[in-house]
N, C-alpha and C positions, 0 to 999 in steps of 0.2 A: 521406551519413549519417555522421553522428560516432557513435562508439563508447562505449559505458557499460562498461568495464571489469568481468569477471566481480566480484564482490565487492565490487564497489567501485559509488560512485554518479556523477554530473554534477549539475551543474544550471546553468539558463538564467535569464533575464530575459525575459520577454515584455511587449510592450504590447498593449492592447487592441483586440480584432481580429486581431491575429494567431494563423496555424494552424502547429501543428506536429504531429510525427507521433512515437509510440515505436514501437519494431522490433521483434519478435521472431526474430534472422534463426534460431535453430535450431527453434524451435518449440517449446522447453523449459524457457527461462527466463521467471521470471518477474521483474517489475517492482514493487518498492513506489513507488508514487506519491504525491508530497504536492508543498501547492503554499502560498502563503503571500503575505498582501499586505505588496509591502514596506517600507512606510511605517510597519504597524504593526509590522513584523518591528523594523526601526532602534527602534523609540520601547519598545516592550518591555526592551528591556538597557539601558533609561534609569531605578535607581534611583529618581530623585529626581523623575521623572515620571510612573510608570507607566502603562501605556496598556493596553488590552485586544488580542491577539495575533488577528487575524483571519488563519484558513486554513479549506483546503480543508477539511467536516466529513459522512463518510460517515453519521451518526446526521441531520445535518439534511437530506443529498440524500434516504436512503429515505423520509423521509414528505414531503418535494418532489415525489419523481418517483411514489412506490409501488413502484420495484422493488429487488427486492433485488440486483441486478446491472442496470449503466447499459448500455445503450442508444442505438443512433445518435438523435441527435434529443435524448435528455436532456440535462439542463444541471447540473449540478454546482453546488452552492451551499457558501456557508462557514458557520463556528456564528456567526454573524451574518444566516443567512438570505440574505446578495446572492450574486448568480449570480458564477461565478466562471470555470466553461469550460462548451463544450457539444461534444459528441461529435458531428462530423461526418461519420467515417466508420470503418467498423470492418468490416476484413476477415476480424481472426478469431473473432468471432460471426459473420460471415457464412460460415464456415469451421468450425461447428459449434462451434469453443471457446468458453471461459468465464470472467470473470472475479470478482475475489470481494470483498466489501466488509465482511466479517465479522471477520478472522483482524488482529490486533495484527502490528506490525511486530515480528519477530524481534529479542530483544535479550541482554543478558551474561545476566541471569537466570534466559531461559528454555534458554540453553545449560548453563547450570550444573544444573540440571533434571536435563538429560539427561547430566551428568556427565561435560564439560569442565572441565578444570582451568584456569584463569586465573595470569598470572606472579606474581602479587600475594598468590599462595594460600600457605599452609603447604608443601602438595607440586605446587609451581608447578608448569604446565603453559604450552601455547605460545598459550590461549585458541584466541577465533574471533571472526571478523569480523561484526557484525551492520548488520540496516538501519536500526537507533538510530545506531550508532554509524559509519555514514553518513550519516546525514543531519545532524548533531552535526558534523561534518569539512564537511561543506557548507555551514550553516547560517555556523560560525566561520570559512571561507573568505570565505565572502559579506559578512559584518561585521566583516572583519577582528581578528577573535579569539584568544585564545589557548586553546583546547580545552583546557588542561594544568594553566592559571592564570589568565586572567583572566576566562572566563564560563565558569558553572555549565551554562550549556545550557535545555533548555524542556523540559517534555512533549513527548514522541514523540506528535503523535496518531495516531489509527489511519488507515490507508494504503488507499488505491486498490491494491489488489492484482491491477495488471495481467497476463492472461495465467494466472493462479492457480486452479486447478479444486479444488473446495472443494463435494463431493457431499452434499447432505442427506439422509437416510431418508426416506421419504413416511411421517406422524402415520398410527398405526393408528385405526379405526373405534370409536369405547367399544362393548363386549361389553352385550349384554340383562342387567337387572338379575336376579338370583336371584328364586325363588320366596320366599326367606325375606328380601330384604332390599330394601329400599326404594330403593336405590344401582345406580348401572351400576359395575363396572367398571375401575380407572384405566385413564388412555388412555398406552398406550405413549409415552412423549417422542421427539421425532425426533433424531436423531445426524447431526454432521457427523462427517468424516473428508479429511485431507490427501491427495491423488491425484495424478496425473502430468498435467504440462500436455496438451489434449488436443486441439490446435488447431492450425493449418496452419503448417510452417516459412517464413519470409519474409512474416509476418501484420503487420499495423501497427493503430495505434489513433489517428484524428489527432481532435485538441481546436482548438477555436476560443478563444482568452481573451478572458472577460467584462469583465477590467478588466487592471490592471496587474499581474504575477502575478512570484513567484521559483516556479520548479519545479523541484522534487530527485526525480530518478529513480535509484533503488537496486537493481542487478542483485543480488539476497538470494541470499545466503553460505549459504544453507542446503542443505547438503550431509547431513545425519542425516534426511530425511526424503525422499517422494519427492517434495517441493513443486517443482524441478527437474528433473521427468523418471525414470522407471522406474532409470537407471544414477548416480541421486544425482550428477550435475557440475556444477559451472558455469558457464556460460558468458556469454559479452559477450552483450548488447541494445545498442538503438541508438535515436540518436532524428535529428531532422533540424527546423527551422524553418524553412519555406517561405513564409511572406512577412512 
């Protein structure tokens, strides 16, 4: 197993068919997963050609598969609709955990929200690491980049939120309409909320690749909520390609 350094991300080269697996070894981190084709990845930071950026696209999987969280057996599609991985085994759903398909990758602005200061600022601070600006250091690794000066970078899109427990309310029932009004009711809205991962330590999630894939796995720097576990830490994940 190679290691995804707490805060920090990897990423891999897969070809098609091939299986690999992310790790959970403590049971509390979580994983932003994004994956990206990369043919259009290269032809994208081509100016003079532009091409359309095909990746992994959680809005195109839920009305693919129907669920709001994937599944062994489901296949992962990109916003172009072609299949991209398929979940062949997953011990921590089988381990009662959960993963989440909803929640934006963590980035500078929603730290600054929460009132982090950045070096950059009037009363600089020492910032925080995010899974943009992960994936943004992987992305320019991969293309040989300069993060600093020579590319602007892409849309972060929204992330496979490996490992990530992410609780909805259950919708209340609309109320009987009044004697004086012809109307039920409004129906209470359902709330998410950020929870502690809540799934077995030493769990893995292994994907099969539908075609030729870059994958950026982000062990998320978020430390201000408890998206890491009840004690806010960070810690390494892991991944491994197996054949």
């Amino acid at each position: 197993m190679h290691p995804i350094p707490a805060r920090h991300a990897q990423s891999v080269c897969l070809t098609q068919s091939q299986r690999f697996r992310v790790y959970n070894p403590s049971g509390t981190q979580v994983v932003d997963f994004f994956a990206f084709s990369p043919s259009t990845l290269a032809a994208s930071t081509d100016a003079s050609a532009p091409n359309r950026l095909e990746f992994l696209s959680l809005a195109h999987t839920r009305i693919s598969t129907l669920h709001l969280m994937p599944h062994p057996g489901d296949t992962l599609v990109s916003n172009l609709h072609r299949p991209m991985l398929t979940i062949t085994r997953d011990t921590w759903i089988d381990g009662g955990g959960t993963h989440d398909t909803l929640i934006s990758a963590c980035d500078e602005i929603r730290y600054r929200k929460l009132g982090v200061k950045f070096p950059q600022d009037p009363e600089p601070g020492e910032g925080h690491r995010s899974c943009a600006m992960n994936l943004q250091e992987e992305l320019c690794r991969y293309l040989g980049k300069d993060c600093e000066g020579q590319w602007s970078g892409i849309e972060t899109p929204s992330p496979l939120n490996l490992f990530m427990n992410v609780p909805w309310t259950s919708q209340s029932a609309p109320t009987k309409s009044s004697a004086n009004s012809d109307h039920n009711e409004p129906i209470e809205p359902r709330q998410l909320h950020i929870a502690a991962p809540n799934g077995p330590s030493g769990s893995f999630v292994e994907f099969e690749a539908a075609m030729d894939l870059l994958v950026v796995m982000s062990a998320c720097p978020n430390d201000m909520a408890k998206t890491n576990g009840e004690d806010k830490l960070c810690k390494d994940a892991g991944y491994e390609v197996l054949s």
